[in-house]
DOBAVEX-562523 format. One record per residue (C-alpha): x, y, z. Coordinates in steps of 0.1 Angstrom, whole numbers, padded with zeros to 4 digits, always signed. Last residue first. Layout:
N
XYZ/...
# end
This chain:
737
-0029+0298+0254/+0004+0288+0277/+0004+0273+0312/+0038+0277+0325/+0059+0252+0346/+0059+0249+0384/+0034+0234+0394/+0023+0207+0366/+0028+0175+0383/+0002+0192+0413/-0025+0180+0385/-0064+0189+0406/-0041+0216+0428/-0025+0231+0397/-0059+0232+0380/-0078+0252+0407/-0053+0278+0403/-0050+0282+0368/-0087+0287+0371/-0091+0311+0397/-0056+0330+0377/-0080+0329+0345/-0107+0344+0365/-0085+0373+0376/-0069+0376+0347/-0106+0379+0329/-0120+0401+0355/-0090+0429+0345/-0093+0420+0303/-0129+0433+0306/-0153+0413+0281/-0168+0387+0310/-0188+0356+0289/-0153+0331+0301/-0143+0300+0283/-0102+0297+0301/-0067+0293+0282/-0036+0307+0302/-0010+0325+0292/+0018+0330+0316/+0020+0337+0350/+0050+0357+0349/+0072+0364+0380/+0090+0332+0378/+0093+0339+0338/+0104+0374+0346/+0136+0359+0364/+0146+0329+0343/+0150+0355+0314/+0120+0350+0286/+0130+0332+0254/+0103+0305+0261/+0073+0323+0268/+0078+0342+0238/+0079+0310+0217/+0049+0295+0239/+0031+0333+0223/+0042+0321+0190/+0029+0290+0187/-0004+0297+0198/-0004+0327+0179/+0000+0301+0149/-0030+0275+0161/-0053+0303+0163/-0048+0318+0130/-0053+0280+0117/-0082+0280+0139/-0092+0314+0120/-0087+0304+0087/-0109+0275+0092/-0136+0297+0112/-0146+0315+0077/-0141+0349+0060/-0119+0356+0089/-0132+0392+0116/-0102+0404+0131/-0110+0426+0157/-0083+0456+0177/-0086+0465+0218/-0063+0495+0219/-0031+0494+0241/-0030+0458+0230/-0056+0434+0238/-0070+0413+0209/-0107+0405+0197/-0107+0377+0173/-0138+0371+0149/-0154+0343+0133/-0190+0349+0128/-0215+0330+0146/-0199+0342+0181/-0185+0328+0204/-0155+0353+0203/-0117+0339+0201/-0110+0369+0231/-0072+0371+0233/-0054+0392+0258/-0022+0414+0272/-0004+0418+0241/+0024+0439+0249/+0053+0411+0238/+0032+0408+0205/+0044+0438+0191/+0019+0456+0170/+0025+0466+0136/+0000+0482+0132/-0017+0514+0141/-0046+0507+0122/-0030+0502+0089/-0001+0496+0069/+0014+0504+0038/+0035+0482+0019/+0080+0487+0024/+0098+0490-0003/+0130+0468-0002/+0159+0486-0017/+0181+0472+0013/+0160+0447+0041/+0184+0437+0061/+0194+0408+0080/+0225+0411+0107/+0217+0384+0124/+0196+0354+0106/+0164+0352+0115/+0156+0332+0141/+0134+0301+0140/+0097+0295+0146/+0082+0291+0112/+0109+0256+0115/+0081+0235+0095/+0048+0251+0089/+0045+0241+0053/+0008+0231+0056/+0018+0203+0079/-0014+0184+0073/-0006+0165+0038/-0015+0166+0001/+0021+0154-0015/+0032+0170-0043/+0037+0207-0038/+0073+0212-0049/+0073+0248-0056/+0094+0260-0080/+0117+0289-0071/+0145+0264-0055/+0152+0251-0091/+0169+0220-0093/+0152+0195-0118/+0182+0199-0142/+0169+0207-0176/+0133+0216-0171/+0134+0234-0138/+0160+0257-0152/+0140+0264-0178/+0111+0266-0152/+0127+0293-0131/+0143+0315-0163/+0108+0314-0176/+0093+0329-0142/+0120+0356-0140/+0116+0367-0174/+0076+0370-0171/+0082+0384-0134/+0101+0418-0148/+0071+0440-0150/+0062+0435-0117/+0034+0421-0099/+0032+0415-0059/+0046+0446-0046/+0020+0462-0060/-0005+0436-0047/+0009+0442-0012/-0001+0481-0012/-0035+0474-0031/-0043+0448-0003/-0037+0475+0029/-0015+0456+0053/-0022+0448+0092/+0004+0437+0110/+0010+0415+0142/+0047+0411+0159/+0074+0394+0173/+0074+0358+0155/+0052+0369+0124/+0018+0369+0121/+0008+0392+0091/-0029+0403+0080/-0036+0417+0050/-0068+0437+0047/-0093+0425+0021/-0132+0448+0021/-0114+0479+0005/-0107+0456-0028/-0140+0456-0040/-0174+0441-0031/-0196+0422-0052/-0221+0412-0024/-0226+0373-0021/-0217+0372+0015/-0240+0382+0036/-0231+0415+0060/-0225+0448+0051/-0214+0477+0073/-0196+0464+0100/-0175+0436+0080/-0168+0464+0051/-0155+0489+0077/-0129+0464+0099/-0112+0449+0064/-0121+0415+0059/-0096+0392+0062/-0064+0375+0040/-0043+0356+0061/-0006+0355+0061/+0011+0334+0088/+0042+0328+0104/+0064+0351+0087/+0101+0357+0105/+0099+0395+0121/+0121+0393+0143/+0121+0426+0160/+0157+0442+0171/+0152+0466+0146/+0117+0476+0164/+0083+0477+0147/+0092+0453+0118/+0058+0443+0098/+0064+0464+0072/+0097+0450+0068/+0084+0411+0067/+0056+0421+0045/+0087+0436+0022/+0106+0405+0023/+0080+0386+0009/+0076+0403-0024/+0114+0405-0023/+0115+0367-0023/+0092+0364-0056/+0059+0343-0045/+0071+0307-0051/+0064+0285-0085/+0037+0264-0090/+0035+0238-0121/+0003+0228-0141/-0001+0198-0140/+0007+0169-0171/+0038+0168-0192/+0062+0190-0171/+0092+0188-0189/+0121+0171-0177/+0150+0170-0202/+0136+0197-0223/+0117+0207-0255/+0121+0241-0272/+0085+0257-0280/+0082+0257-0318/+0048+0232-0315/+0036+0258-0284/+0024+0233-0252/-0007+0227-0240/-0011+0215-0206/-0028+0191-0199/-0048+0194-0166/-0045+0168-0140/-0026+0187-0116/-0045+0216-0121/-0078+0197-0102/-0055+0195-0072/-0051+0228-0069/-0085+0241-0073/-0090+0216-0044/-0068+0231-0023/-0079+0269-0029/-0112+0252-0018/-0102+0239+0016/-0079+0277+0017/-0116+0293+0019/-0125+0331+0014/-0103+0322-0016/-0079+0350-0025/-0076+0347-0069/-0046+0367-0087/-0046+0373-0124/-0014+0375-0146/-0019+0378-0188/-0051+0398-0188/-0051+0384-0217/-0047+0350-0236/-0021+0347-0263/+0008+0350-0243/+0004+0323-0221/-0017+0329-0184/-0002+0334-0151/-0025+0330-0122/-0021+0340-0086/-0029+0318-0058/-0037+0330-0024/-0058+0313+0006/-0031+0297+0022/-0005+0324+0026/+0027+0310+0043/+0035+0281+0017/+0036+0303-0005/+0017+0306-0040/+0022+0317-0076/+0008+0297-0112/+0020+0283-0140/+0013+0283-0180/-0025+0278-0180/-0033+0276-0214/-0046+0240-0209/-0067+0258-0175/-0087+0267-0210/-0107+0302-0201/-0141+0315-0194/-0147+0353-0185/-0167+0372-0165/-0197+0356-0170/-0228+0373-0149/-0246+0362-0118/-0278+0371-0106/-0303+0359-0130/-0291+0326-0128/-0299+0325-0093/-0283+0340-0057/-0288+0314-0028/-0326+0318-0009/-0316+0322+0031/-0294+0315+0056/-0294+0328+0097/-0259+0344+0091/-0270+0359+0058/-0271+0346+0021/-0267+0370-0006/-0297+0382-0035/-0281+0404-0062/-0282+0443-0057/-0255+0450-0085/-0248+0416-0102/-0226+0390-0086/-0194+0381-0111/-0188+0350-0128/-0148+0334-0138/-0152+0301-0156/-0121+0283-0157/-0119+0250-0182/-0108+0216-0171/-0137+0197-0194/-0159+0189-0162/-0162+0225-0153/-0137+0246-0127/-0157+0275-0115/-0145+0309-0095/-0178+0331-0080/-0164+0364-0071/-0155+0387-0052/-0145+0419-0067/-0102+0423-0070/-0089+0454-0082/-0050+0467-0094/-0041+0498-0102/-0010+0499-0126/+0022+0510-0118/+0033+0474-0097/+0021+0454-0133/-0008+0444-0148/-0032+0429-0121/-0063+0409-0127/-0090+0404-0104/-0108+0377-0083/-0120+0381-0046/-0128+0340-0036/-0162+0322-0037/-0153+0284-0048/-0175+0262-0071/-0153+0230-0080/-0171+0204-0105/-0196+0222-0126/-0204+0202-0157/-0203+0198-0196/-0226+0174-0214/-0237+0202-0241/-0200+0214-0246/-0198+0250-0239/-0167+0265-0260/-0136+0280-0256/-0122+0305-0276/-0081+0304-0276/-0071+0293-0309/-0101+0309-0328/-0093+0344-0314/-0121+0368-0312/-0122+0401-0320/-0147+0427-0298/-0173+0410-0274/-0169+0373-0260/-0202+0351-0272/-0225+0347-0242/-0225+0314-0226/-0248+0291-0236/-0282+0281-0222/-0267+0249-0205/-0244+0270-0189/-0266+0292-0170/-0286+0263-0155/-0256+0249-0148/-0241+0279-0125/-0271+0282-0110/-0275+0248-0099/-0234+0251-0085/-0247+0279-0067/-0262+0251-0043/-0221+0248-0032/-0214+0278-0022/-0243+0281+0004/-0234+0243+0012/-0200+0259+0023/-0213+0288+0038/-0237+0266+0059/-0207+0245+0071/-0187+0275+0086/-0219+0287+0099/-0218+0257+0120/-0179+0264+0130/-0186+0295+0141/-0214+0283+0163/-0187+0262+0182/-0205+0228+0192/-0189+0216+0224/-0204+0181+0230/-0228+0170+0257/-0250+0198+0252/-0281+0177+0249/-0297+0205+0225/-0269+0208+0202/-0258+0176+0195/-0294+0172+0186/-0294+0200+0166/-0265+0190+0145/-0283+0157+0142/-0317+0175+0126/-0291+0198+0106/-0279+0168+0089/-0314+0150+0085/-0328+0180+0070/-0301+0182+0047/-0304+0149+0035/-0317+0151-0001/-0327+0116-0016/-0363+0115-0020/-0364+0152-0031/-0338+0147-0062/-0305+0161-0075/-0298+0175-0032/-0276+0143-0030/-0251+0159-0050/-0254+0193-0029/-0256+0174+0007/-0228+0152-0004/-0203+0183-0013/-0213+0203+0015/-0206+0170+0038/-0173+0162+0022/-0162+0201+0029/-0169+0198+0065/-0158+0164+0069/-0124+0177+0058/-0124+0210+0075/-0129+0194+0105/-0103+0160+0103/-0079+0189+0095/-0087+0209+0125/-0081+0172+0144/-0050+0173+0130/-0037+0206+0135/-0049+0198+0173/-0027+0167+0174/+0005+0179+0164/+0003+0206+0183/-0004+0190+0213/+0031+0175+0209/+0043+0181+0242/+0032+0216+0247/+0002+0242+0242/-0016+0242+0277/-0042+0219+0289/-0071+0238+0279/-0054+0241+0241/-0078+0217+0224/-0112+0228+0239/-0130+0237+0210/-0111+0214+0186/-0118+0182+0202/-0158+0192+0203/-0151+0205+0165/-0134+0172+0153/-0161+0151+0169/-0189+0170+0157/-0172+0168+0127/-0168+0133+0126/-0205+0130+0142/-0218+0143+0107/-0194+0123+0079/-0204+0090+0097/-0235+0097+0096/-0233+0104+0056/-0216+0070+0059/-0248+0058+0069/-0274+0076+0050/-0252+0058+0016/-0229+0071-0006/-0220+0053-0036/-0258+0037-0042/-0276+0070-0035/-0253+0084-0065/-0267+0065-0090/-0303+0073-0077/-0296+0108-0078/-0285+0104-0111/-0310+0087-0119/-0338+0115-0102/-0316+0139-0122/-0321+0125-0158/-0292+0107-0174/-0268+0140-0195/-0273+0141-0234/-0277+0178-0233/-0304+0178-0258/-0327+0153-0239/-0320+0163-0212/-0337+0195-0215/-0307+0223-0208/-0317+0236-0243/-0285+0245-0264/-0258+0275-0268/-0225+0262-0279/-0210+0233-0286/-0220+0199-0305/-0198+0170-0290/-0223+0144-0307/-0242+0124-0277/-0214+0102-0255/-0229+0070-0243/-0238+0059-0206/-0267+0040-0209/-0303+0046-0213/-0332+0053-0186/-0351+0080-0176/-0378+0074-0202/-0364+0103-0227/-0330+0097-0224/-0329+0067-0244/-0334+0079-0272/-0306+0106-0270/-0276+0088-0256/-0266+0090-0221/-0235+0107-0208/-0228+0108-0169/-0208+0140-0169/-0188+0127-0142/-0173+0153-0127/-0202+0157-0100/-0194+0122-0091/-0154+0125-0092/-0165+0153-0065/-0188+0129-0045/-0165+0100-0041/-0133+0129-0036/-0152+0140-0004/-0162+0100+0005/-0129+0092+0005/-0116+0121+0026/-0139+0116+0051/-0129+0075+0055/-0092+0089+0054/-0100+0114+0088/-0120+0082+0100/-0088+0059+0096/-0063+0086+0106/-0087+0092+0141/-0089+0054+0150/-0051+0055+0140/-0045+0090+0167/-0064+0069+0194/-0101+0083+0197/-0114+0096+0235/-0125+0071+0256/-0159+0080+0278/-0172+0110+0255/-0160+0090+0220/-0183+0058+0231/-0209+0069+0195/-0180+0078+0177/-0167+0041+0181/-0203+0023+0173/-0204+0043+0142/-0167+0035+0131/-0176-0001+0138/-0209+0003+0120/-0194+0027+0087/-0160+0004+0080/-0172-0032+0063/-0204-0031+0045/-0207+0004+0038/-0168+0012+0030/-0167-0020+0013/-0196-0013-0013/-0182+0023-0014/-0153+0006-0030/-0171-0018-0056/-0190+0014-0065/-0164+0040-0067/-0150+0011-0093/-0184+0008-0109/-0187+0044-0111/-0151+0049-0125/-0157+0024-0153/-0194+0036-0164/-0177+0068-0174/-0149+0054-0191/-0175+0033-0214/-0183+0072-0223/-0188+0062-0261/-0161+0081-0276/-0135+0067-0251/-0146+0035-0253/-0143+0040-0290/-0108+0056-0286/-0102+0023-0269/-0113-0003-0296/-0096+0017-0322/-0063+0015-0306/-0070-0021-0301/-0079-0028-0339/-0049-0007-0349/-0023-0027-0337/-0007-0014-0302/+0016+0010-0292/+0006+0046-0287/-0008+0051-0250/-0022+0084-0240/-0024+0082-0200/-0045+0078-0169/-0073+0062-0192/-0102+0090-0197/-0130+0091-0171/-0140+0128-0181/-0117+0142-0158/-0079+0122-0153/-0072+0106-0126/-0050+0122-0096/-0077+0126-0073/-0092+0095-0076/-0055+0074-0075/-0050+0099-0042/-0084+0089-0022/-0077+0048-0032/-0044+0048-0017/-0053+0067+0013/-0087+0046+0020/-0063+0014+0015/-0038+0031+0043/-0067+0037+0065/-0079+0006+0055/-0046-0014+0073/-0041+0018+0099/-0072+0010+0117/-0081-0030+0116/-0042-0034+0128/-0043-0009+0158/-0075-0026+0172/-0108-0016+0164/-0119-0027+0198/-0151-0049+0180/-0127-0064+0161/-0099-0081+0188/-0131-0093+0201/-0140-0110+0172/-0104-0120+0164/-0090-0109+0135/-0086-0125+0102/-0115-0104+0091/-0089-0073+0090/-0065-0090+0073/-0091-0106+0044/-0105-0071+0040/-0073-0056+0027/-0064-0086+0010/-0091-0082-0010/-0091-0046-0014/-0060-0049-0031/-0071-0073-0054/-0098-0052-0063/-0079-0023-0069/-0053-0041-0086/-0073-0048-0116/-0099-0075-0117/-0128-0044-0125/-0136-0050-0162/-0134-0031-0185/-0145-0053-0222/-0124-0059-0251/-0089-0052-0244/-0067-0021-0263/-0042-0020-0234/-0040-0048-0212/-0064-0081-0206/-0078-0078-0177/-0090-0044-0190/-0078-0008-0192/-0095+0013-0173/-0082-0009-0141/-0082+0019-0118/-0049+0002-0100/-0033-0009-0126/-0042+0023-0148/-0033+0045-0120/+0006+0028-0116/+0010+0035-0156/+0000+0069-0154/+0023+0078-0124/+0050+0055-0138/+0046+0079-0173/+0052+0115-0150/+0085+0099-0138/+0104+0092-0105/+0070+0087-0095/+0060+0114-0062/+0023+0108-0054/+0008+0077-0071/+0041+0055-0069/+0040+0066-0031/+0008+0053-0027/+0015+0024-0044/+0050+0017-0025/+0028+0024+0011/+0000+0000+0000/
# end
């Protein structure tokens, strides 16, 4: 399982990849490239096999524990399966172009192709594995969640349901990427079989019968059978789980590993957060198998007998994300009428067009604009950002006084409210810019032929940002015919390369209140801006830039950046040499320290050695500085409270001279916040002198209603106090936030 997983993640080379996903998919037969039927005896099947044979070996006692072995054995399976989903190709297409072969074969597989056989493949595989995820996993992990207040999960009970989640997330988003073709006779009695209709393009009736999709009451039905009321359970009290283990993760103090364990049960959060939004919307094809009264009816239960911790922020949270996710109907509905024809001269190599069967896969909100260079203004609205079925980026924009969803819900925005901005081939994509320490950004960087050339996305979400970047890891890119060809090309994904060093050096000066200030970058979040959150709530309102403030932890001290300040600093005129030189280099030796090596999904989220000094003697010569705001920076020595409000929205109140809120665009970014100034502050704590550590009492971590930060160190000292005599093993060390 491990060398599979591995072979799926980081080959040696892009073809062992496509090889390895074949095997393991089996889209290509028992009998090899260019065989007769698709059948499902590839290594999937064997693998799940032996998977089920070890954990059915065991005794029945040994079984109903969920021992060590029954956990991290599917687990891994669950892993394996999760990344051969993600990686494979849209549209159901073999993992990789093969050439050899007489011509008979070749002609058999561009006809499966053709005909959508591929489609029917990846249900029945999603099939045969939901089958064991039903039939073997959902009632133990059931029976485990439901015993979770007397014996808390062991770290491979919480792996295994984390990997369950994350199964079921990529079930239902292959799902909704499956266009699901049927041909047009026997569309009409809700029948039919999968079969590809003629690629027309352009605008068309969304009946079924013209786009050539199976009825929604089949596809309901279709997707019924891969995920099941039970394992949508299992997705529910997971994040009640998460969030109860969340809520009062740092109670004890911030140290021996707790770390560790809290990013990954804020993992295991966002997760079954993001899996539920995406079950509750494919599910929501027809009335008798929607489930979002039965979702909320457990959340309310939870609720009501208050024997679990359910944080109001993290609810709302989850309403967003189905919010976000019904716009997908909208977004359909709009396609399936045509898109409007581009205005002015139109390029035949670059249009794109609708093609009758194609779908919405990722719908993410996120403030969207383009930006020229550092003398040019830049803007960002928010937006709506869509990936379809055939990899292509459609950019929509909210109309003046279109409907938005408030804290208590309400009616999504409709066809009539959104507008195209523009739709693009992710093929044309040449690369794109993150950082490990800003989560939520990505900027774009189109080839010549396409303009705006450079376009920068913040997702109100870093869960979607994710999945946008997965789905450009299976994109083919097109290449030039004159373009020169390298050693090590990238052949398939759409490479990342860092935000330019200067680019982060300025945050880091902007951020320095004192010389002596070490101003290392922990985090960069993206919030809204204090007048925007107090004037307008929902959030489907086309608002510009002024509503995104910058916000940068670093070791010593908190800053607040104006957007338009950072994204001038962000694009200059010299990036298109410097990004060319990067992947050349990339190319011909496969050592280039600008590129991004983003592989493997994992947990860490790049926050390895955040904590370290800066080298002495740094300086920040012909760096320009961005502007900053409200009085920041602020020095985190003076910080004399934190207030993580209860509230539906999530917002951070903090004590410095002033009291100063952060309000996040969703709780996720703030329990990552959270986890950071965690870190931090134990830093502090750390490089104290012996002498004001005695007389410090350190940061302490209490749930308290009372706003004053006077009657909250005095009720924090109670509680310190009460704690040291209930664990005397603890005197004498520091209780840290």
């Amino acid at each position: 399982l491990r060398c599979l997983y591995v072979l799926t993640e980081v080959p040696c080379e892009p073809d062992s990849r496509s090889y390895g996903l074949d095997e393991m998919l089996g889209g290509t037969g028992a009998g090899g490239p260019g065989a007769g039927d698709l059948s499902l005896t590839g290594v999937a099947s064997r693998l799940l096999i032996l998977v089920i044979s070890v954990q059915l070996a065991q005794p029945d006692e040994m079984w109903d524990d969920v021992n060590i072995t029954t956990c991290w054995v599917p687990a891994k399976f669950l892993r394996l399966f999760s990344a051969a989903l993600k990686h494979a190709p849209m549209l159901c297409w073999p993992a990789r172009r093969r050439t050899g072969g007489n011509a008979q074969q070749n002609q058999q597989e561009r006809k499966r192709e053709d005909s959508g056989g591929y489609d029917m493949h990846r249900i029945m595989l999603m099939q045969l594995c939901a089958t064991y995820m039903y039939k073997i996993l959902v009632n133990p992990i059931l029976l485990r969640l439901s015993v979770v207040a007397h014996r808390s999960l062991e770290l491979s009970e919480e792996a295994l349901i984390r990997e369950f989640v994350t199964a079921m997330h990529k079930v239902a988003m292959n799902f909704l990427g499956n266009e699901l073709r049927c041909s047009k006779e026997d569309s009409r009695d809700g029948g039919g079989t999968l079969a590809l209709t003629d690629g027309q393009a352009g605008g068309h009736s969304s009946s079924n019968s013209h786009s050539g999709r199976l009825p929604r009451k089949v596809q309901a039905e279709i997707f019924a059978s891969l995920v099941t009321p039970p394992a949508i359970r299992v997705l529910v009290h997971a994040m009640l789980y998460g969030i109860h283990k969340e809520a009062i993760a740092f109670k004890d103090g911030f140290t021996g590993g707790n770390e560790d364990h809290v990013r990954l049960t804020s993992s295991l959060v966002n997760r079954s957060i993001s899996a539920l939004a995406a079950v509750m919307d494919a599910a929501a094809l027809s009335e008798e198998t929607r489930c979002d009264y039965h979702v909320c009816e457990a959340i309310s239960q939870t609720m009501s007998l208050g024997a679990q911790l359910v944080p109001r922020a993290r609810i709302t949270q989850l309403m967003q994300e189905r919010a976000v996710d019904m716009l997908r109907t909208a977004v359909q509905e709009i396609m399936d009428e045509g898109l409007p024809i581009p205005q002015g001269p139109v390029d035949a190599e670059t249009f794109v067009q609708i093609v009758p069967t194609e779908r919405p896969v990722l719908v993410a909100l996120a403030w969207h604009g383009s930006v020229a260079d550092e003398d040019s203004a830049a803007f960002v609205d928010r937006r709506l950002i869509v990936v379809t079925s055939r990899l292509n980026l459609l950019i929509m924009g909210f109309k003046p006084g279109a409907a938005r969803i408030d804290e208590d819900g309400g009616p999504p925005p409709g066809k009539e409210d959104l507008q195209v901005i523009s739709y693009r081939d992710l093929r044309r994509l040449q690369h794109t810019v993150v950082h490990t320490r800003m989560r939520q950004f990505l900027g774009l960087w189109w080839d010549k032929k396409n303009r705006p050339q450079r376009e920068v996305i913040i997702f109100e979400s870093s869960s979607r940002r994710t999945m946008f970047q997965q789905m450009l890891r299976i994109v083919e890119r097109h290449r030039d015919p004159s373009q020169k060809q390298f050693k090590r090309e990238f052949r398939r994904g759409v490479p990342a390369l860092y935000v330019r060093r200067d680019v982060m050096e300025s945050l880091q000066l902007t951020s320095q209140g004192d010389v002596k200030d070490n101003v290392r970058i922990v985090n960069v979040s993206f919030v809204k801006s204090r007048t925007g959150s107090d004037v307008q709530s929902g959030y489907f309102v086309g608002q510009a830039q002024s509503e995104v403030e910058v916000l940068v932890l670093t070791v010593d001290t908190l800053c607040a950046i104006t957007l338009s300040s950072f994204l001038k600093q962000f694009a200059n005129r010299e990036d298109e040499e410097y990004y060319r030189q990067a992947l050349a280099k990339q190319a011909e030796d496969g050592d280039a320290k600008e590129i991004c090596s983003h592989e493997l999904e994992t947990d860490s989220e790049g926050e390895e050695n955040f904590l370290g000094e800066m080298q002495a003697g740094t300086s920040f010569d012909g760096i320009e500085e961005c502007d900053n705001i409200h009085g920041s920076p602020w020095q985190l020595k003076n910080l004399k409270g934190v207030w993580f409000l209860a509230d539906a929205q999530p917002r951070v109140k903090l004590n410095f001279e002033n009291q100063e809120v952060i309000s996040f665009p969703r709780d996720g970014e703030r329990q990552r916040w959270r986890r950071h100034l965690a870190s931090v502050l134990g830093h502090q704590e750390k490089r104290k002198p012996d002498d004001d550590a005695k007389g410090n009492q350190g940061w302490s971590v209490v749930p308290t209603g009372k706003t004053e930060i006077g009657e909250v160190q005095k009720y924090a000292q109670a509680a310190q106090r009460e704690l040291l005599r209930e664990r005397p093993g603890l005197a004498g060390t520091t209780i840290r936030i």
